[in-house]
C-alpha positions as CSV (number, residue, x, y, z in Angstrom):
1,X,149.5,129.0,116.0
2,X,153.5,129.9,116.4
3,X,153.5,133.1,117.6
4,X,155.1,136.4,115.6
5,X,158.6,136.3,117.4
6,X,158.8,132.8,116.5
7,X,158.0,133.0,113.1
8,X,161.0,135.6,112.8
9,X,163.6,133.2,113.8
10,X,162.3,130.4,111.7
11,X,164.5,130.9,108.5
12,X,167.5,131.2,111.6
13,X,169.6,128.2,111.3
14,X,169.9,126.6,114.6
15,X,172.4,124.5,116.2
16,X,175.7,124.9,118.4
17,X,177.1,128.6,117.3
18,X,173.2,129.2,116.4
19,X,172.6,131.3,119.7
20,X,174.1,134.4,118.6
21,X,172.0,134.3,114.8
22,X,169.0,133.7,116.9
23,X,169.3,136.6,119.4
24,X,170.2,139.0,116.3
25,X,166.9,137.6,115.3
26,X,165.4,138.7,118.0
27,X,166.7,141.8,118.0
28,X,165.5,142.7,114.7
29,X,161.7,141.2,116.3
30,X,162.0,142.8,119.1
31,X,164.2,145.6,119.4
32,X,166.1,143.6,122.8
33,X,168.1,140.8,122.8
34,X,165.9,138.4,124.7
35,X,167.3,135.0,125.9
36,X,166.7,132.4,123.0
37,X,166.9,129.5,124.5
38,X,164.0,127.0,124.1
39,X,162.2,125.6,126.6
40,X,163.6,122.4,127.9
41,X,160.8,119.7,127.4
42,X,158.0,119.5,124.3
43,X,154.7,120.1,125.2
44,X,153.4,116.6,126.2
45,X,152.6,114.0,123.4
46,X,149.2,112.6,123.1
47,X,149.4,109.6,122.0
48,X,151.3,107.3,124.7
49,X,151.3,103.4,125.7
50,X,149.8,101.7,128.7
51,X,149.3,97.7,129.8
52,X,145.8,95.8,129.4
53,X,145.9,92.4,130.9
54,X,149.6,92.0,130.4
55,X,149.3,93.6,126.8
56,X,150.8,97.2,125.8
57,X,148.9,98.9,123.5
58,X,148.8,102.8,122.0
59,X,146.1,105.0,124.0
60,X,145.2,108.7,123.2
61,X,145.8,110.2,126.1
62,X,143.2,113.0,125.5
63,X,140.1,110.9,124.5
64,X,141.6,107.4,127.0
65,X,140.7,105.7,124.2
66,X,143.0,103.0,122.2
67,X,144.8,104.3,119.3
68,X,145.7,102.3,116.2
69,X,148.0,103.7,114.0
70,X,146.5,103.3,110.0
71,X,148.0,105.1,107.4
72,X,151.0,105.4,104.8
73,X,154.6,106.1,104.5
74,X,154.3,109.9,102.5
75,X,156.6,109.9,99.6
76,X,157.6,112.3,96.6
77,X,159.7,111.3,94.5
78,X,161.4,113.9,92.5
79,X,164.6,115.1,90.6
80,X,167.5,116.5,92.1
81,X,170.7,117.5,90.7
82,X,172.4,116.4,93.4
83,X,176.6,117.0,93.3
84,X,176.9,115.0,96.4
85,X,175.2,111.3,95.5
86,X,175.1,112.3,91.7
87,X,171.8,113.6,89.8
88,X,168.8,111.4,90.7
89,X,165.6,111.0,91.7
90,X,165.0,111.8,95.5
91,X,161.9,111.4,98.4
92,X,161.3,115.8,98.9
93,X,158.1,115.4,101.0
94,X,159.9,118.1,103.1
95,X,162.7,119.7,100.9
96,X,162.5,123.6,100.9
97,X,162.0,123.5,96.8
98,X,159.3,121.2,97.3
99,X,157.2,121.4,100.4
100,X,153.5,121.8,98.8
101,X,151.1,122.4,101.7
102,X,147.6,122.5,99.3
103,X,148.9,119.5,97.7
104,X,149.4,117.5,101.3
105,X,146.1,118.7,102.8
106,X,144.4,117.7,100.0
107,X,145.9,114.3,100.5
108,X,145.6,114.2,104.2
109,X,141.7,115.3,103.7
110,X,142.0,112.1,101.3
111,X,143.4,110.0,103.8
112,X,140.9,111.4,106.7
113,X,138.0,110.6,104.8
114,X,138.8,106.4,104.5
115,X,139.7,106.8,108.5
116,X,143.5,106.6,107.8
117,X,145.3,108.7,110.9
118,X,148.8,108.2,110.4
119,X,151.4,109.4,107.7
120,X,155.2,108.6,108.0
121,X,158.0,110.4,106.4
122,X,161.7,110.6,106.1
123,X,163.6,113.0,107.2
124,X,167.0,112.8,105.4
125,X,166.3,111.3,101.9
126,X,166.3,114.3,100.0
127,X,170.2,114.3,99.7
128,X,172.3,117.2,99.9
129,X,170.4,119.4,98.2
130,X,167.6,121.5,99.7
131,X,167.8,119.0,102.8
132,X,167.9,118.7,106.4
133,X,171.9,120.5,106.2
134,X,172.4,123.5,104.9
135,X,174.4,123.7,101.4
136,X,177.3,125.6,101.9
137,X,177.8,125.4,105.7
138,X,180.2,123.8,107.5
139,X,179.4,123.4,111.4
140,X,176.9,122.2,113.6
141,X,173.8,123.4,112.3
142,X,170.6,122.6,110.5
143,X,168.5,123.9,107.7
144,X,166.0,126.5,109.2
145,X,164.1,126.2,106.3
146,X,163.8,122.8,106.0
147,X,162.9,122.4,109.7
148,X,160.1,125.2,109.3
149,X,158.7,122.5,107.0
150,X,158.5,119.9,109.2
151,X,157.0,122.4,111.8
152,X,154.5,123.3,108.8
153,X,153.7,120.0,108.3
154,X,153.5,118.8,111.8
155,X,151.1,121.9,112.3
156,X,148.9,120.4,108.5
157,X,148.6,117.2,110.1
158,X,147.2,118.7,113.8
159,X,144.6,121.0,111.3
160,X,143.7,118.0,109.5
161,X,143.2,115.4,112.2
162,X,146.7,113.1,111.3
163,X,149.3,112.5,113.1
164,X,152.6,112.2,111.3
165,X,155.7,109.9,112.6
166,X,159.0,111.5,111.7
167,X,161.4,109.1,110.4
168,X,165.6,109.3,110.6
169,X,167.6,106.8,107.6
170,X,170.9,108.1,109.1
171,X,172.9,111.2,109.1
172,X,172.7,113.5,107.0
173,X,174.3,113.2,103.5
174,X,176.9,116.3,104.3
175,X,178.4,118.7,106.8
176,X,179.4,118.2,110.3
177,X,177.1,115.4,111.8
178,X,178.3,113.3,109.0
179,X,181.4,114.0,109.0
180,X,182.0,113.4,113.0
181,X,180.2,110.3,112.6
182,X,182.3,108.4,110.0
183,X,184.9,109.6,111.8
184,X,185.6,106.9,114.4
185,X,187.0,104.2,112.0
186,X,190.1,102.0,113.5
187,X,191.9,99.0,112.2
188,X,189.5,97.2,113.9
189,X,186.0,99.4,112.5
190,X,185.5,100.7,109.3
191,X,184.3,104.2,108.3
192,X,180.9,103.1,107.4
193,X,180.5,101.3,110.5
194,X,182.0,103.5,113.0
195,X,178.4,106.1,113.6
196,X,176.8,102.5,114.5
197,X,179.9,101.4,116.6
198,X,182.2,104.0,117.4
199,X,181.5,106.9,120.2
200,X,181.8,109.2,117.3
201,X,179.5,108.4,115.9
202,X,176.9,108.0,118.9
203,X,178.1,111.4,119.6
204,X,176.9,112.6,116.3
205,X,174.1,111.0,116.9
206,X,173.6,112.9,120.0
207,X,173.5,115.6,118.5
208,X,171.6,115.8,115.5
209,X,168.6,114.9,117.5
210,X,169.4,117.4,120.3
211,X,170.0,120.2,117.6
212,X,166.9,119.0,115.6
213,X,164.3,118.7,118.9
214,X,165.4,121.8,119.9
215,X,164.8,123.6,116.3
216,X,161.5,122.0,116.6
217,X,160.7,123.4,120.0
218,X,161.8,126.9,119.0
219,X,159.6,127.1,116.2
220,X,156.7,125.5,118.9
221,X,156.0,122.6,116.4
222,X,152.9,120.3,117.0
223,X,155.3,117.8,118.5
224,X,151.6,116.6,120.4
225,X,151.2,115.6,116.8
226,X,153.7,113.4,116.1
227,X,153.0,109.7,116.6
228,X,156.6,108.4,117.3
229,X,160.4,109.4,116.3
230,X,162.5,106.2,114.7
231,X,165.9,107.0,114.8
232,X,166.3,104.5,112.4
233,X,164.2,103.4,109.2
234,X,165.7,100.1,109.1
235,X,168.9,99.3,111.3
236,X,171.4,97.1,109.8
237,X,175.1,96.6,109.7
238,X,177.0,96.0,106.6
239,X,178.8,92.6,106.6
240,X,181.1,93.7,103.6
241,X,183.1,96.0,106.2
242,X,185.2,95.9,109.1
243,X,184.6,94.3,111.9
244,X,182.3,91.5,110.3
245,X,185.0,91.0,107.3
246,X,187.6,90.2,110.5
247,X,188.4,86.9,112.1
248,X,190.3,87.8,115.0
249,X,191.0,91.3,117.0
250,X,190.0,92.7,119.9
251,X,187.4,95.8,119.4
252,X,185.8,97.8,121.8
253,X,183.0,99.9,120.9
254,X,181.0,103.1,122.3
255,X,179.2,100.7,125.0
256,X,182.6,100.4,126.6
257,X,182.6,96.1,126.3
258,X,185.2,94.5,124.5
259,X,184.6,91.5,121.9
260,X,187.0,88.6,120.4
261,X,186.5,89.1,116.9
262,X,187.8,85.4,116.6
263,X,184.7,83.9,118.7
264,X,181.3,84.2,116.6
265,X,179.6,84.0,119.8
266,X,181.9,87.2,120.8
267,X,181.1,88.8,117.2
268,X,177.0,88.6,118.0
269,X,177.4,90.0,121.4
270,X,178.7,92.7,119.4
271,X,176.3,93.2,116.9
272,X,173.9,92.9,119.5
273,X,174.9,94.7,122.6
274,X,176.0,97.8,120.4
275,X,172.8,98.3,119.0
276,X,170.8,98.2,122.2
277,X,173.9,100.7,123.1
278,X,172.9,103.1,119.8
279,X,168.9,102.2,121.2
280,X,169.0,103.2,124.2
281,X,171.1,106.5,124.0
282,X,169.7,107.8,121.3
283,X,166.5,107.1,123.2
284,X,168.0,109.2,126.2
285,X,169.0,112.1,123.9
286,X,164.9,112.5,123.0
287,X,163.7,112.3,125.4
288,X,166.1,114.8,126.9
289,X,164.2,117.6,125.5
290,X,160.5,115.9,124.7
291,X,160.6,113.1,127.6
292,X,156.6,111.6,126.6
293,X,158.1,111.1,123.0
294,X,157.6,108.0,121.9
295,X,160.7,106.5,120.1
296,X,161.1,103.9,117.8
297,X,163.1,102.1,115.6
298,X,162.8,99.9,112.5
299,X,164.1,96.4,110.8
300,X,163.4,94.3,107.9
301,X,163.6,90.6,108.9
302,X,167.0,89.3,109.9
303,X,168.1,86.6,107.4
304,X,168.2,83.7,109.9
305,X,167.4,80.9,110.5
306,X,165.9,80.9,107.2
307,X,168.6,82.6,104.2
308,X,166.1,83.9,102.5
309,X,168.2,86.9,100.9
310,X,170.9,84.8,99.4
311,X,174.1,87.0,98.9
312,X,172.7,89.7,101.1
313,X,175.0,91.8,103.0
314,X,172.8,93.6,105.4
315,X,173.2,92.3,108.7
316,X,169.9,92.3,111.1
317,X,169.3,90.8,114.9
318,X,166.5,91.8,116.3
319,X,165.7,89.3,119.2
320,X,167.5,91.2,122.4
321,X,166.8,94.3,120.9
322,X,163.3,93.9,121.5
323,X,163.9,92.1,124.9
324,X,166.5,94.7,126.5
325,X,166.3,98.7,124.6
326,X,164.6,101.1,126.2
327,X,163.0,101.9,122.9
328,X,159.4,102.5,123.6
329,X,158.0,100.5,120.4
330,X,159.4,98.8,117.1
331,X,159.0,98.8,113.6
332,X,159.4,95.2,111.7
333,X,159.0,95.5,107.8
334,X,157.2,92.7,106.1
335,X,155.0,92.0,103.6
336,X,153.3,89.4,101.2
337,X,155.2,87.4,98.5
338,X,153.8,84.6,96.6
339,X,157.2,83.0,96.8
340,X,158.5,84.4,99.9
341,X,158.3,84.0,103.6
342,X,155.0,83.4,105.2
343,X,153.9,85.3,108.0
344,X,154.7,83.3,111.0
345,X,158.1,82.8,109.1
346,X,158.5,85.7,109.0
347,X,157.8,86.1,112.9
348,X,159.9,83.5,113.2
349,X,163.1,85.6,111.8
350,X,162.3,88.6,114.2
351,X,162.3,86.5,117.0
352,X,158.9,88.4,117.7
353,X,156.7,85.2,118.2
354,X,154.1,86.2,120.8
355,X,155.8,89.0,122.2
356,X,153.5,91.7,123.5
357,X,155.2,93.3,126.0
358,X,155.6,96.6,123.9
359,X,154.1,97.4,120.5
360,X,154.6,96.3,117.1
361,X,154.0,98.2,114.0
362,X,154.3,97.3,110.3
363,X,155.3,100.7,109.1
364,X,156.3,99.6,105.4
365,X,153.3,97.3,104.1
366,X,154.5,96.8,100.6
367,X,152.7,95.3,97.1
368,X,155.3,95.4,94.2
369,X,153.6,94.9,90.6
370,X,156.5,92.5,89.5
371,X,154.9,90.5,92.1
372,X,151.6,91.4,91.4
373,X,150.5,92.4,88.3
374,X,146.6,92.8,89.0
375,X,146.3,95.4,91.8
376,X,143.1,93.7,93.3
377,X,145.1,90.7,93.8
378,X,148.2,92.8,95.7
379,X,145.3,94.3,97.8
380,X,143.6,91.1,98.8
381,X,146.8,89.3,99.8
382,X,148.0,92.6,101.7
383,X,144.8,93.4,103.7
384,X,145.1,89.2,104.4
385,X,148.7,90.0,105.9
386,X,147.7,92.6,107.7
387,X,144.7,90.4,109.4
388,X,147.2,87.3,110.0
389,X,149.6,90.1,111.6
390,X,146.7,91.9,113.6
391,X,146.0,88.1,114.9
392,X,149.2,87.6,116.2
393,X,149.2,90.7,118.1
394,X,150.5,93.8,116.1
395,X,149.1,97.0,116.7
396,X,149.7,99.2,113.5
397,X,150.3,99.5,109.4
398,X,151.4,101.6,107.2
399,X,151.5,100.6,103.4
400,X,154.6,101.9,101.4
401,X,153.6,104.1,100.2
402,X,150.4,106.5,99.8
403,X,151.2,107.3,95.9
404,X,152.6,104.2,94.7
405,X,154.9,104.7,91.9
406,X,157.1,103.2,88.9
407,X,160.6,104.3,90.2
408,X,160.3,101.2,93.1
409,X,157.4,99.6,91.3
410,X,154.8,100.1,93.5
411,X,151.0,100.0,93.9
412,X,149.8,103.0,95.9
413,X,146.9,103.3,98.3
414,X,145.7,107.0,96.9
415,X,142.3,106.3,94.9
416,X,142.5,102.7,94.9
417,X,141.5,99.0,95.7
418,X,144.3,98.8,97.7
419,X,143.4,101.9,100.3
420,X,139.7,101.0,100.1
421,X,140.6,97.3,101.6
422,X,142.3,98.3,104.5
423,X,140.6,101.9,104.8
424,X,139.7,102.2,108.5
425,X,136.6,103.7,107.8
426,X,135.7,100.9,105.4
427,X,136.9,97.9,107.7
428,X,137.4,99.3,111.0
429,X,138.8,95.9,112.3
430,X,142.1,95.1,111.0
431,X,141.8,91.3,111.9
432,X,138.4,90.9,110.0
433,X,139.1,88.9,106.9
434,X,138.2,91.2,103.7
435,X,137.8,89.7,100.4
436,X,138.5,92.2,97.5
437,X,136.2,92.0,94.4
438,X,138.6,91.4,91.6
439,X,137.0,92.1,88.3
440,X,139.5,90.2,85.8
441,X,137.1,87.9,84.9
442,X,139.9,85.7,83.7
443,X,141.5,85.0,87.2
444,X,141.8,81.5,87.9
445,X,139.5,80.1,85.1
446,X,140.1,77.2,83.3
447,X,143.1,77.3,80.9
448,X,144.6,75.1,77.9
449,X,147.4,75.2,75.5
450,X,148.7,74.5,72.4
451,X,152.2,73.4,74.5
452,X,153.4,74.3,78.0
453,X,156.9,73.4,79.9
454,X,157.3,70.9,83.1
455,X,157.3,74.5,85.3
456,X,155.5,76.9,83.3
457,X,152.0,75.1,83.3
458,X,149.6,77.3,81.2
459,X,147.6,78.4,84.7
460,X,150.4,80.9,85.6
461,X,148.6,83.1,83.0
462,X,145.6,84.1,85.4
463,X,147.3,83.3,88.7
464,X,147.7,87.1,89.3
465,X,151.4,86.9,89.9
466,X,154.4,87.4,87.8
467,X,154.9,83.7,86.9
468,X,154.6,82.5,83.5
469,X,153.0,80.0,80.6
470,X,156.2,78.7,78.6
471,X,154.8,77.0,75.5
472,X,158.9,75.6,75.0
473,X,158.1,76.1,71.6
474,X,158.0,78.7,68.6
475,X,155.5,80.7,66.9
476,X,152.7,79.3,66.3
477,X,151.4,78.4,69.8
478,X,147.9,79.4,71.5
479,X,146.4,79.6,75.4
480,X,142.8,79.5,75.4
481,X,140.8,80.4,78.9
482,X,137.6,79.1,79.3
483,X,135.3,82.1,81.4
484,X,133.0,79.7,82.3
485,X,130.0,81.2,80.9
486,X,129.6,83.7,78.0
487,X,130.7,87.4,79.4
488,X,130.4,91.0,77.7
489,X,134.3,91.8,77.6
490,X,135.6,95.5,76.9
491,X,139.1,94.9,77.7
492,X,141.8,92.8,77.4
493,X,145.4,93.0,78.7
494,X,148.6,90.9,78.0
495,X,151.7,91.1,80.2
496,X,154.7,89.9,77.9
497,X,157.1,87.6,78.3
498,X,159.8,87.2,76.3
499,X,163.3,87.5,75.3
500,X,165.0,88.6,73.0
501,X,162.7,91.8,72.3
502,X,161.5,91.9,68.9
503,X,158.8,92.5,66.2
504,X,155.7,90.4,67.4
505,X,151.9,89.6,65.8
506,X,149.4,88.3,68.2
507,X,145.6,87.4,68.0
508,X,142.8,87.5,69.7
509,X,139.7,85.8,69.5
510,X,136.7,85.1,71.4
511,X,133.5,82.6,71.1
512,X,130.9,80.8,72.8
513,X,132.8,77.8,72.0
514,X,136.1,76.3,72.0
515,X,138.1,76.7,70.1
516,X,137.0,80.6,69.7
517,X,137.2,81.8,66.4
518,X,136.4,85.7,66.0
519,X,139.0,87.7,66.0
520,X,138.7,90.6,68.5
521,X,141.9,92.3,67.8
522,X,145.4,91.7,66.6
523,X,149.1,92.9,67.9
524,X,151.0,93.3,65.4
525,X,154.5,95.8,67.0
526,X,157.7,95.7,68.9
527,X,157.3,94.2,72.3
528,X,159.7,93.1,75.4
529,X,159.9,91.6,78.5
530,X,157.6,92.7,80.9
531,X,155.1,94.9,78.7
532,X,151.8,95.3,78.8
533,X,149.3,94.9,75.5
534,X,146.0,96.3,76.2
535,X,143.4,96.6,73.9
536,X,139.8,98.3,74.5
537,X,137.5,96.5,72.4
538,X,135.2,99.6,70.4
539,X,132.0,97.1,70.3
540,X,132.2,94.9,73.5
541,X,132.0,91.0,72.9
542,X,130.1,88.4,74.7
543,X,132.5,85.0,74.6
544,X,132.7,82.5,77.2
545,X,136.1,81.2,75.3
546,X,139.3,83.7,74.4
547,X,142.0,82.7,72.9
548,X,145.3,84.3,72.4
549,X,147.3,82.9,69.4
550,X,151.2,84.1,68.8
551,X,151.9,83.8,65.0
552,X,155.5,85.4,64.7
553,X,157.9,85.8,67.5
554,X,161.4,85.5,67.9
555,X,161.9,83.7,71.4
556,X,159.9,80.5,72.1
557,X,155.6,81.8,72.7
558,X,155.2,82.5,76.8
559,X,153.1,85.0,78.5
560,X,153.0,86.3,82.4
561,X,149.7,87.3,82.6
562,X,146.0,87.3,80.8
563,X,143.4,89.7,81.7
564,X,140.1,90.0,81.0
565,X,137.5,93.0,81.8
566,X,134.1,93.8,81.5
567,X,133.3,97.7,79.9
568,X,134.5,99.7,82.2
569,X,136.5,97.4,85.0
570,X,139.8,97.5,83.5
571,X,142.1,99.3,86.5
């Protein structure tokens, strides 16, 4: 518990020039003005990492035990009128309109109960509004307000047993630290790249974190609470923008080195040494004031060797990184894709094959329902990436995110399949194979049609993915699945595919034999690409046989996905 003079400075903002607000503060508390400076450390973090047999690995210090970080990215979504990045939806976990403490502890109680111990959440995605800087100011200060809620939620998280891993994206979106970082561009270093390159900007850098540690340990936030600090989400440089656009120059960056721009060996050394520079001082700066910190930092998978984001400007190395920064532990985003890289592919791109000398986490493990339209089947080939990652030697996940939503597309872990199969509590050994029971009773079953193109076979309709049946041909056209044996069905659900949109009629029947004759239901409306048709039938059917017949349309008959549910199953 913070104690009563502590609580009276939290609404203080803090920061350079914040010294004299905090001792009026005080004043008011105490009737003195009492020094105000915060102690110099954090009280000691408990979770830490030690060697086995050559291996590092995560260890509560408290219990000796081994720690394995389980849980989910914490995410809320919601509108902001922003004037700075324009009106829009916004991640306010800890915004100061938003902060909801029932609502998280509920959640967290949620999240205890399945095992899960970790949440992560951002610390600057709220905008310029109700965020991290002040509205209004213009020096070097944070929002009191908002860091009282991430001293509220660091103190939720130590009542309810979680441990939460604070998360920076970059600066924040206005006032001072912004503004001194972008402030470095040359001929030589654009604006946007100058707080990754320039001393400016690793200045700025310097101090945000100071300014926002220190707010922390005024307010005597559970800082034994938080798992790990990433100064960066995901780092990446931005190869529309100077230097990368260059082909010759000499630039020298905050490490002090300079590089021939006209030498693409040069130009990685670059990319390179200058983010183990960024690493590694941003690294000192923590651990300045909380020195058993762990810090972190996070990547998505470089595109090389393999170009797998063709036209992608976001530049990622990772390999020395990993090998040289004093960063205690890293952060490599992946996740499963019917049609995208596998896992040791996707190793293979980090340059992380093997490498055990300091932790790996997967802090964003993500399922995306334009990839998989049936959640059991986005839970079953997650929890499978997360066994195939856990065998090559990582040490934590997080799925993004907790809630899932329709703004990224997302399936969440709250309440469903997808947190039950890689709930701790319900499979307490991420490397144990897990099969998920998937109720669509169509999946993989036998299909024909009345027509189907070279590379839209008529399969693709219970393949679970967003891949689809092209008849090549107009209305009428059928696809008949054959459920193998007969099969009380209550529901049935059709993912559209087709364009143009338009007025559509479409039938479906079931029987005991092919071709099935009794018409369950018809569709007769307005549908587009990427709907879904779903029907609950009022007096359940028992069909082996169900056939979906398309008898006006106005683009040739296709269909991603077929569905089919007992009473009761549909998700």
């Amino acid at each position: 518990m913070r104690s009563h003079v502590n609580r009276a400075v939290h609404h203080v903002v803090t920061g350079s020039g914040g010294r004299w607000l905090v001792c009026v503060a005080l004043v008011v508390a105490l009737g003195a003005c009492q020094s105000p400076q915060p102690p110099k450390t954090a009280a000691p973090a408990r979770i830490g990492i030690r060697t086995v047999a050559g291996v590092a690995e995560f260890y509560d210090s408290v219990t000796g035990e081994r720690f394995v970080p389980r849980g989910h990215n914490f995410v809320k979504y919601t509108f902001s009128p922003d004037p700075a990045n324009g009106p829009g939806t916004f991640d306010m976990v800890l915004a100061t309109n938003r902060y909801d403490e029932a609502e998280y502890r509920a959640e967290f109680e949620a999240m205890r109960a399945l095992g899960y111990n970790v949440v992560r959440v951002m610390l600057e995605t709220c905008g310029s509004l109700n965020c991290i800087y002040p509205e209004g100011a213009t020096g070097r200060v944070l929002s009191g307000a908002y860091l009282d809620n991430v001293a509220a939620f660091l103190d939720l998280a130590a009542e309810e047993g979680m441990y939460v891993w604070l998360t920076s994206n970059t600066l924040p979106d206005i006032g001072y630290y912004g503004q001194k970082g972008y402030s470095g561009a040359t001929d030589l270093i654009s604006e946007s790249q100058s707080h990754l390159l320039a001393e400016s900007g690793m200045e700025a850098y310097r101090e945000y974190f100071h300014d926002l540690f220190s707010g922390l340990i005024v307010r005597e936030a559970r800082l034994d609470r938080m798992f790990s600090f990433s100064i960066r989400n995901e780092h990446w440089y931005d190869l529309r923008e100077k230097p990368w656009t260059l082909s010759e120059g000499l630039v020298t960056p905050a490490n002090g080195n300079t590089y021939d721009l006209s030498d693409d060996a040069d130009r990685r050394r670059l990319a390179e040494e200058s983010l183990i520079h960024f690493v590694d001082e941003m690294v000192k700066a923590i651990k300045d004031l909380a020195p058993t910190a762990l810090v972190s930092v996070g990547f998505f998978a470089p595109n090389e060797p393999i170009v797998w984001r063709h036209g992608d400007f976001k530049f990622v190395l990772t390999s020395r990184v990993l090998r040289e920064s004093d960063a205690d532990f890293f952060d490599l985003h992946s996740g499963p894709h019917p049609h995208g890289l596998s896992f040791d592919e996707v190793q293979a791109q980090y340059d992380a094959v093997s490498f055990d000398v300091k932790p790996l986490v997967m802090g964003e493990l993500a399922a995306f329902k334009s990839v998989y339209p049936s959640l059991h089947l986005a839970a079953q080939d997650a929890v499978d990436w997360q066994a195939a990652s856990c065998l090559a030697g990582y040490d934590g996940w997080l799925t993004w995110h907790w809630d899932g939503d329709d703004l990224e597309g997302l399936w969440g872990a709250e309440g469903s399949v997808l947190g039950d199969a890689l709930a701790p509590a319900l499979h307490p050994d991420p490397c144990a194979p897990v099969v998920v029971p998937n109720p669509n009773l169509a999946y993989q079953k036998p299909v024909s049609a009345s027509a189907e193109l070279p590379g839209e076979p008529a399969s693709n309709v219970v393949d679970g993915t967003e891949s689809q049946w092209g008849s090549g041909a107009d209305a009428p056209q059928y696809i008949e699945i054959d459920l193998g044996e007969d099969a009380l069905l209550g529901t049935v659900r059709l993912t559209v595919a087709q364009f143009p949109a338009g007025s559509t009629v479409h039938e479906i029947r079931g029987g005991s034999t092919s071709p099935a004759t009794t018409l369950l239901h018809t569709f007769d409306q307005h549908t587009e690409e990427g709907e879904v048709l779903s029907v609950d039938l009022v007096v359940p059917q028992s069909v082996r046989y169900l056939r979906v017949t398309t008898t006006a349309s106005p683009s040739w008959v296709s269909w991603r996905e077929v569905e089919v549910y007992a009473p009761g199953d549909a998700p």
